[in-house]
BAMI-488802 format. One record per residue (C-alpha): residue number from 1; x, y, z. Coordinates in Angstrom, 2 decimals, decimal comma. Layout:
BAMI-488802
R   volo         X         Y         Z
R    NUM         X         Y         Z
...
This chain:
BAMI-488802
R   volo         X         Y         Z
R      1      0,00      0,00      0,00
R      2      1,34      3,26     -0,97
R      3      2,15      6,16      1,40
R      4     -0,80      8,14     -0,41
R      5     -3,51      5,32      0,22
R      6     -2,36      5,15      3,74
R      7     -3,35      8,23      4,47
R      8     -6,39      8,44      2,55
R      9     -7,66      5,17      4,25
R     10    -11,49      5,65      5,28
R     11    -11,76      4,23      8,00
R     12     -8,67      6,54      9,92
R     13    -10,21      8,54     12,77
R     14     -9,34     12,38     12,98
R     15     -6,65     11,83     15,39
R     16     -5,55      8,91     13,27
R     17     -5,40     11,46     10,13
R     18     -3,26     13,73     11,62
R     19     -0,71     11,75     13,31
R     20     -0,11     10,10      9,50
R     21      0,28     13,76      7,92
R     22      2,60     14,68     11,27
R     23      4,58     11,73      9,66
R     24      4,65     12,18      6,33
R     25      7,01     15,41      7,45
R     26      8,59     13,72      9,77
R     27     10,19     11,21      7,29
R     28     10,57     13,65      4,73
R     29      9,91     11,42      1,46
R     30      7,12     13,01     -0,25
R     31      8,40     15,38     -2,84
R     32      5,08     17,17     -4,53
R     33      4,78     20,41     -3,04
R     34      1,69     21,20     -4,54
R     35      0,22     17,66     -2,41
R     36      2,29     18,65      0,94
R     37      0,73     22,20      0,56
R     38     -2,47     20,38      0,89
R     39     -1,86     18,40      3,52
R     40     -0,89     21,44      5,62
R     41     -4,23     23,10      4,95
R     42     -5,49     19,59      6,28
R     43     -4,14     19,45      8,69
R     44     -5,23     23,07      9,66
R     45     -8,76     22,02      9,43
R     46     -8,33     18,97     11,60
R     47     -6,24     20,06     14,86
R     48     -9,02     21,64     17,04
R     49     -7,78     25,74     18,27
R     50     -7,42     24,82     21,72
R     51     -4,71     21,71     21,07
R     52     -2,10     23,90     21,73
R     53      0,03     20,98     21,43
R     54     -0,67     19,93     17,89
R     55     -0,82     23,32     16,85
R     56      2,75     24,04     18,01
R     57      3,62     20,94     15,89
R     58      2,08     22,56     13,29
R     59      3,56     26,31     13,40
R     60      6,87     24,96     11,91
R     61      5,61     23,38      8,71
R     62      3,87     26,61      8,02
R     63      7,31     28,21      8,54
R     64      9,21     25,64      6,21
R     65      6,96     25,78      3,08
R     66      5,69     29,10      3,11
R     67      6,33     30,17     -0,83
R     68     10,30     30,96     -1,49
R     69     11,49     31,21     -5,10
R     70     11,51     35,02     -5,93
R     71     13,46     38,05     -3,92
R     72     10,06     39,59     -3,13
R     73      8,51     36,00     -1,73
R     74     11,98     35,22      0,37
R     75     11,25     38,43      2,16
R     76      7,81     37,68      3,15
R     77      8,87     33,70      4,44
R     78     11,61     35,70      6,50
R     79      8,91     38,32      8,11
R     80      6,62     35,31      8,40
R     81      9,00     33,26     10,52
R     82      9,78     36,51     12,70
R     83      6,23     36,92     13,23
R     84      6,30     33,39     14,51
R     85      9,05     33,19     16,51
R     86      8,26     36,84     18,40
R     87      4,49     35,44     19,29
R     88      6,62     32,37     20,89
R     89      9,71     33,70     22,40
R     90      8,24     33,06     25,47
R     91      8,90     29,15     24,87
R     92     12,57     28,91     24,55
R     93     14,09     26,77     24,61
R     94     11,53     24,97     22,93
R     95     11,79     22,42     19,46
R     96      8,98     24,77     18,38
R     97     11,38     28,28     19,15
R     98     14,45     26,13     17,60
R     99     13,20     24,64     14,51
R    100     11,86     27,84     13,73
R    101     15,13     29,36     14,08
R    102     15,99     26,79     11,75
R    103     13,22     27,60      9,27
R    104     14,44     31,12      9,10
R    105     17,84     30,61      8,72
R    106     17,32     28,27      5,55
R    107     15,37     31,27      4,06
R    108     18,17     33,69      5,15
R    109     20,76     31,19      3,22
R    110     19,03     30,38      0,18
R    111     17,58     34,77     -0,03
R    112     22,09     35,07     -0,46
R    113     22,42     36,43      3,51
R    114     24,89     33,40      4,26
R    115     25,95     35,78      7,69
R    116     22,27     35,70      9,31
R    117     21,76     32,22      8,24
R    118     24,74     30,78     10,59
R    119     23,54     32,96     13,58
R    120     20,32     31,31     13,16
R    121     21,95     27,90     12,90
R    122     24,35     28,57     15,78
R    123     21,42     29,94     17,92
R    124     19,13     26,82     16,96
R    125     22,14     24,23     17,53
R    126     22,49     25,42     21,24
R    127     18,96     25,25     21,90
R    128     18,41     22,11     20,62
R    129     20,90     20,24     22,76
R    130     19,65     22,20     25,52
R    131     16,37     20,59     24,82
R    132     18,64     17,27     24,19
R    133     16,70     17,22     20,34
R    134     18,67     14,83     18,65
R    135     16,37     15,28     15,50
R    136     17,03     19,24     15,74
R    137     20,42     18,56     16,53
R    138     21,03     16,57     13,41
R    139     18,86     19,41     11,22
R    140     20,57     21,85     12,77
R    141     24,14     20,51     11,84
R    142     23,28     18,93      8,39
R    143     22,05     22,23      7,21
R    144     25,09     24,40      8,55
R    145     27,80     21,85      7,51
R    146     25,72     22,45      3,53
R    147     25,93     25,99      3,98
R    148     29,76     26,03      5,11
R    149     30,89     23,28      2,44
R    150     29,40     25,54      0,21
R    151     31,38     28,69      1,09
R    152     34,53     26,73      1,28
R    153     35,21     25,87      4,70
R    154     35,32     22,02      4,55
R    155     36,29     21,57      8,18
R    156     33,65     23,19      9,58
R    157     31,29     20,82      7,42
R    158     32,54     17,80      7,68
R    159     32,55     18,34     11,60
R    160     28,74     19,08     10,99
R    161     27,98     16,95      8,37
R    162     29,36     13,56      9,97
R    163     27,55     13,61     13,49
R    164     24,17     14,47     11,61
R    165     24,79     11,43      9,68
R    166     25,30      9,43     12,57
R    167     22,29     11,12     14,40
R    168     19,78     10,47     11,02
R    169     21,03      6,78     10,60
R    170     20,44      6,35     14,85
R    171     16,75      7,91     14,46
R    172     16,08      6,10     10,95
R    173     15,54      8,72      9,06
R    174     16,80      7,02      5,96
R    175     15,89     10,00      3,56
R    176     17,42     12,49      5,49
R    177     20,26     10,69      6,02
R    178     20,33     10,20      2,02
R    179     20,58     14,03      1,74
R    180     23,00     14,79      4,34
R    181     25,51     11,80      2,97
R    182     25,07     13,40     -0,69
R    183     26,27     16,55      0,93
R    184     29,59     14,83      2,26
R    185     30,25     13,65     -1,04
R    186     29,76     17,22     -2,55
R    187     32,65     18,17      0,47
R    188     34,65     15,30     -0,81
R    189     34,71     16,41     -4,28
R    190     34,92     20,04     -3,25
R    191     38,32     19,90     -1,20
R    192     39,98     17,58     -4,02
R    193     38,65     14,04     -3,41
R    194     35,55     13,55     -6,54
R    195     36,59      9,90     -6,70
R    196     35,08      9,58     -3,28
R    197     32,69     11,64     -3,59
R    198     31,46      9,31     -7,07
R    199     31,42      6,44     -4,86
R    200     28,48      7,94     -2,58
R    201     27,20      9,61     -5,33
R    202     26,75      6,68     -7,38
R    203     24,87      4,31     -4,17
R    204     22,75      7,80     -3,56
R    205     21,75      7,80     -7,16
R    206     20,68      3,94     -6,98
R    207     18,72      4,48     -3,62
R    208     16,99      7,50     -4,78
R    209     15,66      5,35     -8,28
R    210     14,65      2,40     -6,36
R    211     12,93      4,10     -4,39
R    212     11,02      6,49     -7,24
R    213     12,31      9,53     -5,99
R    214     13,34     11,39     -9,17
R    215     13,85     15,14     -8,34
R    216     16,76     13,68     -5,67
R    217     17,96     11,23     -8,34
R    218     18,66     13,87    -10,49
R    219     19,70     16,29     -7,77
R    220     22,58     13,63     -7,39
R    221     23,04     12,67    -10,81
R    222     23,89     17,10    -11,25
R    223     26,41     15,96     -8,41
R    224     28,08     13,27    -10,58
R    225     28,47     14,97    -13,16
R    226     30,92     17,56    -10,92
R    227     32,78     14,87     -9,71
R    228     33,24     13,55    -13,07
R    229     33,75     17,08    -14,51
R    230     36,60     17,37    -11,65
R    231     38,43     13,99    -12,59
R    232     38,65     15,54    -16,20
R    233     35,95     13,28    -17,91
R    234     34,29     16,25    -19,60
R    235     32,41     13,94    -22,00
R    236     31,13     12,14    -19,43
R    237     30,21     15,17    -17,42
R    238     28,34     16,92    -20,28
R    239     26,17     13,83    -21,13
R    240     24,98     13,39    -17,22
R    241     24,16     17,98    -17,29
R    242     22,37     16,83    -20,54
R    243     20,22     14,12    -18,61
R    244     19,30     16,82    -15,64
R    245     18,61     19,42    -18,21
R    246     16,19     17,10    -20,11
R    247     14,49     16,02    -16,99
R    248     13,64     19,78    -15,96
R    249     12,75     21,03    -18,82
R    250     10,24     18,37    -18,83
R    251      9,23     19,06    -15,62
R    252      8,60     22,19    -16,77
R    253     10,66     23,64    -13,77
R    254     12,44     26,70    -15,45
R    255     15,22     27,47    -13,25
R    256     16,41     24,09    -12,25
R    257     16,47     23,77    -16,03
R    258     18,58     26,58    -16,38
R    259     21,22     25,73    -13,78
R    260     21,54     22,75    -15,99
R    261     22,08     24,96    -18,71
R    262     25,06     26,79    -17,24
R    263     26,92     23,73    -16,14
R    264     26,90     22,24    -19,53
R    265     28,18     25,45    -20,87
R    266     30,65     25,43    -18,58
R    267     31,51     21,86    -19,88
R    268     31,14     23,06    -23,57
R    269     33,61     25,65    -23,54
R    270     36,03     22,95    -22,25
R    271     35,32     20,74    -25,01
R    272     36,13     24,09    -27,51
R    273     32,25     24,16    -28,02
R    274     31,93     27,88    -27,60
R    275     29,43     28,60    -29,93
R    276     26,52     26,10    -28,45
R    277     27,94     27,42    -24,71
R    278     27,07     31,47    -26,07
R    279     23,78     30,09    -27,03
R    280     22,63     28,22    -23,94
R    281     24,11     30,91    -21,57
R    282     21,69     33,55    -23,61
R    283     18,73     31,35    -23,22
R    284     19,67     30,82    -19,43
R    285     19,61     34,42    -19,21
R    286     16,12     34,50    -20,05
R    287     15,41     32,64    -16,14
R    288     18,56     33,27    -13,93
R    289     18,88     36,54    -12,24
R    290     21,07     38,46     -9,78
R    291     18,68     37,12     -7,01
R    292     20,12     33,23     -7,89
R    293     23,74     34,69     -6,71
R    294     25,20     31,37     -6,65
R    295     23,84     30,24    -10,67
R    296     24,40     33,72    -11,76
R    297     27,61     34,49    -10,97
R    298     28,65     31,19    -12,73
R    299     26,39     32,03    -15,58
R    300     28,35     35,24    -15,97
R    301     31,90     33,84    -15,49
R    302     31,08     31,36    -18,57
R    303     29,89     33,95    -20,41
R    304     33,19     35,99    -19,72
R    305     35,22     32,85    -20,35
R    306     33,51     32,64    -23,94
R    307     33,75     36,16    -24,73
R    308     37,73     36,25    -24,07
R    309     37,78     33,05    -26,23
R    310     35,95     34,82    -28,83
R    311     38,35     37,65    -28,56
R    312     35,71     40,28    -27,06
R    313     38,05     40,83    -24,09
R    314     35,64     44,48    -23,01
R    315     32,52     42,34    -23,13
R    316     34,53     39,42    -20,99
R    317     35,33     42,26    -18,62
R    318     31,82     43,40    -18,09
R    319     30,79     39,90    -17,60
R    320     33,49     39,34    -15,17
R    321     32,12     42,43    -12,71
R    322     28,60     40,97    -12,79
R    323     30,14     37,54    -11,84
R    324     32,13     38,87     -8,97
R    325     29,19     40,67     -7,24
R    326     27,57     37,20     -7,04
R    327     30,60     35,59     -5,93
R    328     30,62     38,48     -3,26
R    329     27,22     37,89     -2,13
R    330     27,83     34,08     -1,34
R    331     30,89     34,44      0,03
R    332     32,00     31,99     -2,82
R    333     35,88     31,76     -2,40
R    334     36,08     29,06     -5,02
R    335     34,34     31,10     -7,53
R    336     36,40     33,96     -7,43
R    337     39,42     32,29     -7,49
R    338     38,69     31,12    -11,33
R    339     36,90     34,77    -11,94
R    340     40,61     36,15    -10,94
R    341     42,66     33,68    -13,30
R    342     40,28     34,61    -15,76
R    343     40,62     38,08    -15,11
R    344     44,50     37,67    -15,44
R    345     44,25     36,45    -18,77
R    346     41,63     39,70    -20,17
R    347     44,47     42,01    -19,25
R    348     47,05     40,45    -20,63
R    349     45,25     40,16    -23,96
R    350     44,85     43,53    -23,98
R    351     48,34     44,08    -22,06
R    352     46,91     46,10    -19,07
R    353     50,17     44,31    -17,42
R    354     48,99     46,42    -13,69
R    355     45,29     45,49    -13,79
R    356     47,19     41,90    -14,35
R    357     49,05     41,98    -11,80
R    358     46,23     42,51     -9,52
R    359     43,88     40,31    -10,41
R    360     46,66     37,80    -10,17
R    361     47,30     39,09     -6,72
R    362     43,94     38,91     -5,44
R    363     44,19     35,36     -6,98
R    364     46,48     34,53     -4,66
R    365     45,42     35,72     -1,60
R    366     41,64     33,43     -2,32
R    367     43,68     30,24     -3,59
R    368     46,05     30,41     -0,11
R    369     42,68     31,12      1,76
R    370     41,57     28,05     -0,07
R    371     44,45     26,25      0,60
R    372     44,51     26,60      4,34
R    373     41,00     25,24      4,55
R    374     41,91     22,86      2,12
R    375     44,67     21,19      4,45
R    376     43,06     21,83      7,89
R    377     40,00     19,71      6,19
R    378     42,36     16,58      5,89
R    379     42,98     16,79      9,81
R    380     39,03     17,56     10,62
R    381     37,81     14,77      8,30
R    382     40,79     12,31     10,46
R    383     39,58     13,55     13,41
R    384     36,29     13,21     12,48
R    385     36,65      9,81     11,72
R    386     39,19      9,29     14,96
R    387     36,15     10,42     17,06
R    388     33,59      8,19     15,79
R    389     32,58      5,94     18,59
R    390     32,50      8,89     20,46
R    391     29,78     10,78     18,19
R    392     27,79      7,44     18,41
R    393     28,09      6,90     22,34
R    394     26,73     10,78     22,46
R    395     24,05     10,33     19,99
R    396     22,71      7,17     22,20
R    397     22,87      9,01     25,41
R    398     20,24     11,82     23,43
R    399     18,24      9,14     21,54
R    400     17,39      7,17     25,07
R    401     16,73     10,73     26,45
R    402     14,38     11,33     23,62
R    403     12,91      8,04     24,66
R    404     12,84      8,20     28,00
R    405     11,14     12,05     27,51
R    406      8,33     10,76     25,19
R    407      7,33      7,99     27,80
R    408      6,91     10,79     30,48
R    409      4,91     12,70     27,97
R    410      2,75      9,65     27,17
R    411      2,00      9,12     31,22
R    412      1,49     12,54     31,76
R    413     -1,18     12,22     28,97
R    414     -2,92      9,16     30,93
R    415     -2,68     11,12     34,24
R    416     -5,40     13,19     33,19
R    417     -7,66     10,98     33,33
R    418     -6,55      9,56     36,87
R    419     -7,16     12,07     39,16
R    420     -7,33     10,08     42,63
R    421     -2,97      9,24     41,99
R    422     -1,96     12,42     40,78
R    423     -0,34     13,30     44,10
R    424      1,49     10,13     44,14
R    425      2,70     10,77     40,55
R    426      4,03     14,21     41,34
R    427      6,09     13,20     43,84
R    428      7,57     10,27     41,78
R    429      8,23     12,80     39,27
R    430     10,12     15,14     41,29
R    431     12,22     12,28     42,57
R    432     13,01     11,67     38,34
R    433     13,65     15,12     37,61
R    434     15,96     15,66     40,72
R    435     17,78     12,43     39,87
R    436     18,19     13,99     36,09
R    437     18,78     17,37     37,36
R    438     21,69     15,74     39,43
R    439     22,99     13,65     36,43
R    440     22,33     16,64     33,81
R    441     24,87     18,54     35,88
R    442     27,50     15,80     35,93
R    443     27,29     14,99     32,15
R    444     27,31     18,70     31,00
R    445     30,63     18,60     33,10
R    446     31,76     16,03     31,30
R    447     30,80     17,37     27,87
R    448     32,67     20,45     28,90
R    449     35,85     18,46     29,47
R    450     35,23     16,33     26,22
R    451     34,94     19,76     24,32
R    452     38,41     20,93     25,86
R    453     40,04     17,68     25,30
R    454     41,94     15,68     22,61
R    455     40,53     12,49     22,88
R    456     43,70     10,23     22,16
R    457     46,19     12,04     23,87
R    458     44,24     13,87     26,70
R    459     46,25     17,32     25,92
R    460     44,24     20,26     25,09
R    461     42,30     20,61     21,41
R    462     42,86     22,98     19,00
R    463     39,68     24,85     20,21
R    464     41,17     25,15     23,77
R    465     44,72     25,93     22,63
R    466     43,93     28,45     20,29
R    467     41,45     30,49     22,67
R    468     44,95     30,06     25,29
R    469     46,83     31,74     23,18
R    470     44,42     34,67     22,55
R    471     43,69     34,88     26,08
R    472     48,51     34,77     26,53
R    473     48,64     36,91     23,43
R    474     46,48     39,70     25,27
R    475     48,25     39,33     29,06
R    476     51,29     40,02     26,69
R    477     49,93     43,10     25,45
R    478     48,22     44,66     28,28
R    479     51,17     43,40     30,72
R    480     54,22     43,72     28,25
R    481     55,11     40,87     29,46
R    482     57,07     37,77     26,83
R    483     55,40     35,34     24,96
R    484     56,44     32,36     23,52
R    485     55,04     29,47     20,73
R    486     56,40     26,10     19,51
R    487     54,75     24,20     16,90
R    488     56,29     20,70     16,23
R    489     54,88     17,40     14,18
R    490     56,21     14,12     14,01
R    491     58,52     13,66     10,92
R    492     57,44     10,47      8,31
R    493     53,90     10,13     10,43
R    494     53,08      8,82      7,19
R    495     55,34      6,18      6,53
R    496     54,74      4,93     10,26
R    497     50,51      5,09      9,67
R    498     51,37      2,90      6,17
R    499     53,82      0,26      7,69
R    500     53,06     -0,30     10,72
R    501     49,56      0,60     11,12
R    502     47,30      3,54     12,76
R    503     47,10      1,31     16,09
R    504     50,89      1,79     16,11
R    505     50,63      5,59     15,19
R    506     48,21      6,23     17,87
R    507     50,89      4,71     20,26
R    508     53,59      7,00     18,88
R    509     51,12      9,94     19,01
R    510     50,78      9,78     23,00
R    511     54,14      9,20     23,46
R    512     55,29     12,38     22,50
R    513     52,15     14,01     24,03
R    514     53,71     12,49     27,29
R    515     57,49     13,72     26,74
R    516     56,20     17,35     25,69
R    517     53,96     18,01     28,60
R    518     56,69     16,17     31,14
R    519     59,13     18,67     29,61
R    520     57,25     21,32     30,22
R    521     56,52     23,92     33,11
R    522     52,79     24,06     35,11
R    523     52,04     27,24     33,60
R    524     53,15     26,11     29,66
R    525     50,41     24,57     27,85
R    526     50,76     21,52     25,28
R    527     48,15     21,09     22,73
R    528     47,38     18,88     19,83
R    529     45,94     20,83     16,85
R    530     46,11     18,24     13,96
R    531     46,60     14,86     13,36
R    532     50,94     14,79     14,02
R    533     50,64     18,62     15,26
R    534     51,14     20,07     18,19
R    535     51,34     23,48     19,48
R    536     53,13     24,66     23,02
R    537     52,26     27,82     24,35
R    538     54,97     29,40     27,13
R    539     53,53     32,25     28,38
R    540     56,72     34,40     30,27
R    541     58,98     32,64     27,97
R    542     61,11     34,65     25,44
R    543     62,80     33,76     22,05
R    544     65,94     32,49     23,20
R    545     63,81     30,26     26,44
R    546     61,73     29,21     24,00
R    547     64,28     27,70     21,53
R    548     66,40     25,81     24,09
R    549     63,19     24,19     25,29
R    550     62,53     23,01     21,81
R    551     66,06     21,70     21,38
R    552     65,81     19,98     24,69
R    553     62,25     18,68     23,48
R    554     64,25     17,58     20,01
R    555     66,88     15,86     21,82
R    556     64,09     13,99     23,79
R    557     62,18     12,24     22,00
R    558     65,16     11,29     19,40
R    559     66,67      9,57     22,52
R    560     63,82      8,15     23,39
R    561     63,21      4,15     23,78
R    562     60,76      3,55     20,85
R    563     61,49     -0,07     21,07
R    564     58,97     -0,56     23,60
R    565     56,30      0,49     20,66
R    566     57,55     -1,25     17,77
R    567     60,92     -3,14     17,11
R    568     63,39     -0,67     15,81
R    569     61,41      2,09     15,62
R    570     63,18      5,39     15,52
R    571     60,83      8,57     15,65
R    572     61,83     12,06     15,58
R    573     60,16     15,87     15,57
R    574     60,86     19,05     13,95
R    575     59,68     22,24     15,27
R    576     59,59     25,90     15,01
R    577     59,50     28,34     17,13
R    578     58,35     32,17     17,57
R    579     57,52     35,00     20,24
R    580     55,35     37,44     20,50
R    581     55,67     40,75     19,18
R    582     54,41     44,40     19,78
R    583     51,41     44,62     17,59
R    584     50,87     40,96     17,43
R    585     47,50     38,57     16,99
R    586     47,41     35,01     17,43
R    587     46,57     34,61     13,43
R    588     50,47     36,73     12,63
R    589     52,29     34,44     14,80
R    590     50,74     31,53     13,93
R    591     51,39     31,95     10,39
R    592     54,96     32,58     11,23
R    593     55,65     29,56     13,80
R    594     53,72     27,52     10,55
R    595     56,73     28,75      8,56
R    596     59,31     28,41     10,72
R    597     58,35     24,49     11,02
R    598     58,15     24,24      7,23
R    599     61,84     25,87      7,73
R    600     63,10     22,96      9,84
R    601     61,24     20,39      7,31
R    602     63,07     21,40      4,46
R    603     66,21     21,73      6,94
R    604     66,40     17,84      6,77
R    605     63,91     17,21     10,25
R    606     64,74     16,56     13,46
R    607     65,75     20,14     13,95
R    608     64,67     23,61     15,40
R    609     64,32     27,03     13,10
R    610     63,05     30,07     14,44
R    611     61,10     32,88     12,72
């Protein structure tokens, strides 16, 4: 029996009716907005006005599919979740006050306001694991770690995007657990991985088929096509755009149709097909607008691609300024790193050799932007990874929370109706809540520590270390007082990870936790910041102090007995070091400790360089 006839069944009572709908949203599969539209009015016209319970169930959904495709509509869902969150501010924290939050930070996102949307998300996250909402939790995270992947910042999503997928698979929410994994593929292929990323992309596309859901089968077949584009099969690439375009158009669904429309041009002018690019982007033009920042902005840097190849290099300029306000909008670093090569490449065909020079300067700056995110998502993806029977042990504690919290809810529900015991059942519920009152305190203690914590070595994270050194960097300012950073790594991590196995590796990684921090003083601080990194902060320590500790740390763990790990295993460090001067933020000298290291590196290892 179909999802459809199940609901439609007869013989349901009104209750039964709406606790179907409720579910049908729950799960997510339905995809005709025109038939969830209807069940909303439905649903409208069966919850009574005094079930304040089922109507706060019901606020949400109005939130989440109020109409959102135009500039002027986006405005209105924005105002309309406002209004709804201001008449129930009173609740937080609530799941009503937080998914709303949710609801209007998706329309903040996809209206190009990228800023408001993760203060909404932030603000939404918090609540919900006040409330302990693991579904909330998991929206909450899914949808930020999209946004963020998006803009660039692959660390940030994949530290998002992994728990949710833990959380959706826990709660068996198979479709949304679909979507989110199709977004860690897209963060695969986006920081340099699209082989990965096929391999999702390709199951995704399979699951979605079997299971007739065609607007997120082609969603992800739009998605292999990128990765394909990205490991340089352009054929292959163009024929899956091809396939999406066909489907919109149709659908009838004009814009989706268009976005379809720029990729293959895109594709085209790779192939040397510039003439049938030029005429797709012009019919494109016809649907995308500056409101679509994201599709526009690549619309226009095709269309200045094409015109250069054409040799129209004022026309390729023009389209390269419209391209670059969408890029702005979005905060799309990726984008504007090929909008500055291309840039480059106008001026020197018309020799502007300064205007050159900038654009290949501002090129720079984006790409080692995009670089450092780049490498730091290797380490968050690891540690990501590292940390997953912790994520799972977490997600259990909320889901038997959850549980345990709809059970109450359920007795409270029969309560009413037994009257002569509700006395006794106040009193056992005071006992619960002081029991969970007493073990909510302990375990948010324990989160606390958890959040502070590297969970293999037991040093301080990156988190903690970094917000150290702010809080040193400051004392050093306001007191004038010396401050002092090391940054070391184990040399050939890799070769000991490959040979001798990440078991092994782990071993070696908490050894030289243990010889650092037995090295150092009470008031110096080591932390672990990557996956073979490791940052020392001496606060009171000066250049000089700060070197000879490193040597002495060097000397160390080279002469350490490594036998006791592995047979013959030797394992040394390199480090840099640097101090703090007048002037300084944490960002200045942690670029230049990052060189100095880099300095020792290419020094031969197992040395000390200071910058």
């Amino acid at each position: 029996m179909s999802l459809l006839t199940q609901v439609a069944t007869a013989s349901s009572t009104p209750q039964q009716r709406i606790d179907q709908l409720f579910e049908i949203f729950f799960l997510g599969e339905e995809g005709d907005l025109e038939l969830l539209n209807k069940y909303l009015a439905e649903l409208d016209q069966l919850i009574p006005a005094d079930d304040i319970k089922q109507r706060e169930k019901l606020i949400p959904l109005q939130c989440w599919y109020h109409p959102s495709e135009t500039t002027e509509e986006f405005q209105k869902a924005i105002k309309h979740a406002e209004v709804l969150m201001e008449a129930h501010q009173k609740s937080y924290p609530s799941e009503l006050h937080a998914d709303l939050l949710l609801c209007r930070g998706s329309h903040y996102q996809y209206s190009g306001k990228p800023e408001q949307a993760k203060l909404d998300y932030d603000a939404a996250i918090k609540e919900a694991y006040l409330i302990e909402n693991m579904r909330l939790i998991a929206d909450g995270r899914s949808m930020r770690g999209t946004m963020l992947s998006y803009e660039g910042d692959y660390t940030g999503a994949l530290e998002d995007l992994i728990p949710a997928q833990s959380m959706y698979e826990q709660l068996n929410l198979a479709y949304w657990a679909r979507v989110n994994l199709s977004e860690i593929a897209n963060s695969y292929r986006r920081f340099g991985d699209p082989q990965m990323a096929l391999t999702y992309q390709l199951k995704l596309e399979k699951a979605y088929l079997d299971n007739n859901q065609l607007v997120e089968a082609f969603d992800t077949n739009t998605q292999i096509a990128y990765s394909y584009e990205a490991l340089g099969d352009n054929q292959l690439a163009l024929e899956r755009h091809q396939k999406s375009y066909q489907y919109w158009h149709q659908q009838k669904n004009s814009l989706s149709a268009a976005a379809s429309a720029v990729d293959m041009a895109g594709i085209l002018i790779k192939l040397n097909q510039v003439d049938e690019a030029v005429e797709i982007l012009e019919q494109a033009e016809n649907t995308v607008t500056i409101e679509f920042d994201g599709l526009f902005s690549f619309m226009k840097l095709f269309s200045a691609q094409a015109a250069l190849i054409k040799q129209h290099p004022e026309k390729a300029l023009e389209y390269a300024e419209e391209a670059e306000s969408g890029f702005n909008v979005s905060n799309n670093d990726r984008g504007l790193s090929q909008l500055y090569t291309l840039r480059n490449q106008i001026y020197l065909s018309i020799k502007d050799y300064q205007s050159a020079h900038q654009a290949l300067t501002d090129y720079l700056n984006v790409h080692h932007k995009l670089d450092q995110l780049s490498l730091t998502s290797r380490n968050s993806e690891m540690r990501a990874r590292f940390n997953t029977d912790k994520i799972e042990a977490e997600n259990q504690n909320l889901l038997s929370i959850q549980l345990i919290k709809e059970k109450e809810l359920a007795a409270l529900e029969q309560n009413k109706r037994l009257q002569n015991i509700i006395i006794i059942l106040v009193a056992i519920i005071l006992i619960i809540v002081t029991i969970y009152a007493v073990k909510q305190v302990k375990r948010k203690q324990k989160f606390k520590d958890l959040a502070l914590t590297d969970e293999l070595t037991k040093l301080a994270n990156r988190r903690h270390t970094y917000a150290l050194a702010k809080t040193y960097i400051n004392q050093a300012k306001t007191e004038h007082s010396q401050f002092s950073v090391i940054s070391f790594d184990a040399d050939h991590f890799k070769k000991v990870n490959d040979t001798l196995g990440h078991d092994i590796g782990d071993k070696v990684l908490i050894k030289l936790a243990k010889i650092a921090k037995e090295l150092m003083r009470k008031s110096d601080t080591v932390g672990r910041v990557g996956g073979e990194e490791f940052l020392i902060l001496l606060p009171g320590a000066n250049e000089q102090q700060a070197y000879d500790i490193a040597s002495r740390l060097i000397v160390r763990i080279a002469d350490a007995d490594w036998d006791t790990i592995a047979p013959e295993l030797k394992q040394t460090v390199s480090a840099g070091v640097t101090h703090y001067q007048n002037g300084d933020n944490f960002e200045n000298m942690l670029l230049r400790v990052d060189n100095a290291l880099y300095q020792a590196k290419s020094a031969g290892r197992n040395c000390v360089k200071t910058v």
